[in-house]
Structure formats: C-alpha cells, structure tokens
MISEDREN-917352 format. One record per residue (C-alpha): residue number from 1; y, z, x. Coordinates in steps of 0.5 Angstrom, whole numbers, padded with zeros to 4 digits, always signed. Layout:
<rec seq="NUM" yy="Y" zz="Z" xx="X"/>
...
END
This chain:
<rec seq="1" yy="-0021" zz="-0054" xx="-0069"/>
<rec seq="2" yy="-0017" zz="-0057" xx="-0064"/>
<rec seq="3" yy="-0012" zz="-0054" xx="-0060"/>
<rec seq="4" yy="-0006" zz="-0057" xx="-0058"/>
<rec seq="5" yy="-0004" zz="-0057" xx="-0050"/>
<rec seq="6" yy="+0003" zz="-0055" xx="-0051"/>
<rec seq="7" yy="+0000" zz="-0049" xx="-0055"/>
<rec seq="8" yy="-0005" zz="-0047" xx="-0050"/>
<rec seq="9" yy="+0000" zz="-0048" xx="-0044"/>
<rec seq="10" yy="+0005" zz="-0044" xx="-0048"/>
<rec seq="11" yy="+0000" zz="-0037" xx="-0048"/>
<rec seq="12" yy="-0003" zz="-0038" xx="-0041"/>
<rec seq="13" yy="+0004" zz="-0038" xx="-0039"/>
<rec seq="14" yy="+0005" zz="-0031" xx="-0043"/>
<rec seq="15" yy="-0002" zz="-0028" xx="-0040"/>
<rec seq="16" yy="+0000" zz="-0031" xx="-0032"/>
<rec seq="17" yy="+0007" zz="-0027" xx="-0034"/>
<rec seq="18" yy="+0004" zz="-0022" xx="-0037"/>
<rec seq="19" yy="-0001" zz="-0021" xx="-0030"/>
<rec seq="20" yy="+0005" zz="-0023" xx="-0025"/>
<rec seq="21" yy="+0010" zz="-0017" xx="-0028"/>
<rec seq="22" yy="+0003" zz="-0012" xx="-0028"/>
<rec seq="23" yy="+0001" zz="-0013" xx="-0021"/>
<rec seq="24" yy="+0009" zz="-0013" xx="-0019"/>
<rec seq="25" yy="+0010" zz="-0006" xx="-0023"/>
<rec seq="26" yy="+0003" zz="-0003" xx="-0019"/>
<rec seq="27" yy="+0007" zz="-0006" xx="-0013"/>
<rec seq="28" yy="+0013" zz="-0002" xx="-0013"/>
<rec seq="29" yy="+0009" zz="+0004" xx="-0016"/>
<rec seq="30" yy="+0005" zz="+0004" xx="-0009"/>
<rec seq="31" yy="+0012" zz="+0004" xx="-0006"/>
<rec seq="32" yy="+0016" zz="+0010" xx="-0009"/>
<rec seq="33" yy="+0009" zz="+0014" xx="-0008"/>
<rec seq="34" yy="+0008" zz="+0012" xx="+0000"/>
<rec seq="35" yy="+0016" zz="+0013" xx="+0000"/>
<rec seq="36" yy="+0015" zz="+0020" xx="-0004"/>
<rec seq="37" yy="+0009" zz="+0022" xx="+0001"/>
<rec seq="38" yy="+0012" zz="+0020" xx="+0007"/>
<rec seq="39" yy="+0019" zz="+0025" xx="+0005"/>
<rec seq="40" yy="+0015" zz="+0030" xx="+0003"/>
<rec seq="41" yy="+0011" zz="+0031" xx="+0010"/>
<rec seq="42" yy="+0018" zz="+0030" xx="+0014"/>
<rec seq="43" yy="+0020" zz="+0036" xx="+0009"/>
<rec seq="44" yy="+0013" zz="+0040" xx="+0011"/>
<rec seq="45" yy="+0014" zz="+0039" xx="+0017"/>
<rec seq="46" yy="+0022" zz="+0041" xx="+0018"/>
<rec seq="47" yy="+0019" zz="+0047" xx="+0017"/>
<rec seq="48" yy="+0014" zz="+0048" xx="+0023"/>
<rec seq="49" yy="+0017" zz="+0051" xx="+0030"/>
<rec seq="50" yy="+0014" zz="+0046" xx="+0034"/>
<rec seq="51" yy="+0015" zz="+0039" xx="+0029"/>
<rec seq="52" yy="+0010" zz="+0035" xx="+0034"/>
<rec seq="53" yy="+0005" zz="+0038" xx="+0034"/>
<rec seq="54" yy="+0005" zz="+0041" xx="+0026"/>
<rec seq="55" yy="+0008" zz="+0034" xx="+0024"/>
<rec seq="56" yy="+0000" zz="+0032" xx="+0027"/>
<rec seq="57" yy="-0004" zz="+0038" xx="+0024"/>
<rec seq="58" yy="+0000" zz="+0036" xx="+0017"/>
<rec seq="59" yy="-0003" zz="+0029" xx="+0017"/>
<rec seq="60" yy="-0010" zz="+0031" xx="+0020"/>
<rec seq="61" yy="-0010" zz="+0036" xx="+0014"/>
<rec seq="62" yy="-0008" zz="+0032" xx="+0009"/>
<rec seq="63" yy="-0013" zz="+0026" xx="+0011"/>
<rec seq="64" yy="-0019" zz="+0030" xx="+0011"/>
<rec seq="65" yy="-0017" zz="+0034" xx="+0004"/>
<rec seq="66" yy="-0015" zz="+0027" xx="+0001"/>
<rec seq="67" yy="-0021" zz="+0023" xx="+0003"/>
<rec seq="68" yy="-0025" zz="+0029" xx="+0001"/>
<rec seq="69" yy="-0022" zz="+0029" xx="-0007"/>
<rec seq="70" yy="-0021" zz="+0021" xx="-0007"/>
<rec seq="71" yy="-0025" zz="+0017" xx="-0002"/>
<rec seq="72" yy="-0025" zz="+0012" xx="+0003"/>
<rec seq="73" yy="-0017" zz="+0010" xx="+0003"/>
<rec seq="74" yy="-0013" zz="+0016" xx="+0005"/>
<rec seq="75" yy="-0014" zz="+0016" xx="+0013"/>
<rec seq="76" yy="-0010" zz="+0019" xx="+0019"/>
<rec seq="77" yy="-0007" zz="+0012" xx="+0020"/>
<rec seq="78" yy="-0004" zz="+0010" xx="+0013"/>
<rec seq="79" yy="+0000" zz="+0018" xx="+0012"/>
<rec seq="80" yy="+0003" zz="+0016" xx="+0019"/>
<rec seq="81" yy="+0005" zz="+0009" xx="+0016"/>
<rec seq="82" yy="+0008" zz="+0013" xx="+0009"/>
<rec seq="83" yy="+0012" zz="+0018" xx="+0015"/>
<rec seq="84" yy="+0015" zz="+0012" xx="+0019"/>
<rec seq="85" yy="+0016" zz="+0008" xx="+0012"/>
<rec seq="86" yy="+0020" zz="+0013" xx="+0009"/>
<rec seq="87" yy="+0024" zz="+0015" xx="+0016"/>
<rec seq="88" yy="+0026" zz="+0008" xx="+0017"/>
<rec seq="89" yy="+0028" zz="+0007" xx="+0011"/>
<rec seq="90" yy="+0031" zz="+0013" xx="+0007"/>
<rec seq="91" yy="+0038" zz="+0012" xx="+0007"/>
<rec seq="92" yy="+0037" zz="+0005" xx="+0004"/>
<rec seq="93" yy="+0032" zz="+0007" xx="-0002"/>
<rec seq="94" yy="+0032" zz="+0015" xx="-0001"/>
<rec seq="95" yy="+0037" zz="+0017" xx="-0006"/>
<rec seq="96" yy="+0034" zz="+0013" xx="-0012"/>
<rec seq="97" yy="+0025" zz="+0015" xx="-0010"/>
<rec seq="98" yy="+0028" zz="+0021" xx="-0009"/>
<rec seq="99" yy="+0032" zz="+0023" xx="-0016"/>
<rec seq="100" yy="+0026" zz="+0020" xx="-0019"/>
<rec seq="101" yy="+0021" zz="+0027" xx="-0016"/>
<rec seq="102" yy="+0027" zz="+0031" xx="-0017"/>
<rec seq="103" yy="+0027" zz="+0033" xx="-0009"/>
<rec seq="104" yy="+0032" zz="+0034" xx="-0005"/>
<rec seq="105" yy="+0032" zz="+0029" xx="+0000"/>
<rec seq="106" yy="+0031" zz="+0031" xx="+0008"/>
<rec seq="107" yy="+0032" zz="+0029" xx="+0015"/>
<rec seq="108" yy="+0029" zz="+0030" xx="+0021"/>
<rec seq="109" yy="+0032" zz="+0035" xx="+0026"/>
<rec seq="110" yy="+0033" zz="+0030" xx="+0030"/>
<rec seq="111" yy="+0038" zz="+0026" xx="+0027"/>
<rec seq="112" yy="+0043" zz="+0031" xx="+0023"/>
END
C-alpha cells in the first residue's frame, strides 16, 4: 500500500511536535528544580552563624552525598550554579517555583 506524502508529512509534524514539547517540558523542569535547589540551600545556609563558610560545607556535603546516591552529574560547580541562579533571579520567578514546593521564599541576610 502506498502512502500518501501529505499523510505521512501530517504524522511526522505530529511526533517532531510531540518531541519539541517533550524536550521543552524537561527543560523547564530541570529549571524549577535547579531553581528549588538553589533556594533551599540559600534558606539552610540563612541558618548557619558564619553563612561563608557554612554556605561552602553545604555545597561540599551535598555534592559528595548526591554524587554518591546518583552518579557522576551533581558536582560542587553545578550546586554553586543552582545557588547563583536562583539569587539572581528570585525576584523574577520566586514566587511561582516557590508556590509549587509549598516553601516559603527567603532572601539572603545581606539583602533585606
């Protein structure tokens, strides 16, 4: 049976749109939850007395214990880039990510 190209053109549009929202909602998951991570370490290290140098034995401890449960892929560099990510931009995505994990937002001492 032959098929006709306007068919087949039809149902490759439906799986390459199918694929394209796929990969955007892994996108924008992967950004709530580096966004998350990066408030919940800013909010654990609100709690320490000397937030320098708690704020780096947060991001050692997490990275050794993450790498340990989940591989190669949670490292030192990439907590620190989920901390910056979410300080720099807060106030423009805060309060929806942070609604969604029913968490309070916080800020660092420094800027209240």
């Amino acid at each position: 049976m032959r098929v006709k190209p306007e068919f087949l053109t039809g149902i490759r549009e439906l799986i390459a749109g199918a694929h394209a929202t796929v990969a955007r909602g892994v996108d924008l998951v992967q950004v709530h939850t580096n966004f998350e991570i990066g408030r919940r370490m800013v909010q654990e290290e609100l709690r320490g007395k000397d937030r320098a140098v708690y704020g780096a034995e947060i991001v050692q401890a997490l990275a050794h214990r993450l790498t340990a449960e989940f591989g190669k892929g949670v490292f030192r560099t990439n907590l620190k880039l989920m901390r910056l990510f979410y300080l720099q931009n807060q106030d423009r995505i805060g309060q929806t990510v942070s609604g969604k994990f029913n968490s309070p937002p916080c800020r660092p001492a420094h800027s209240r």
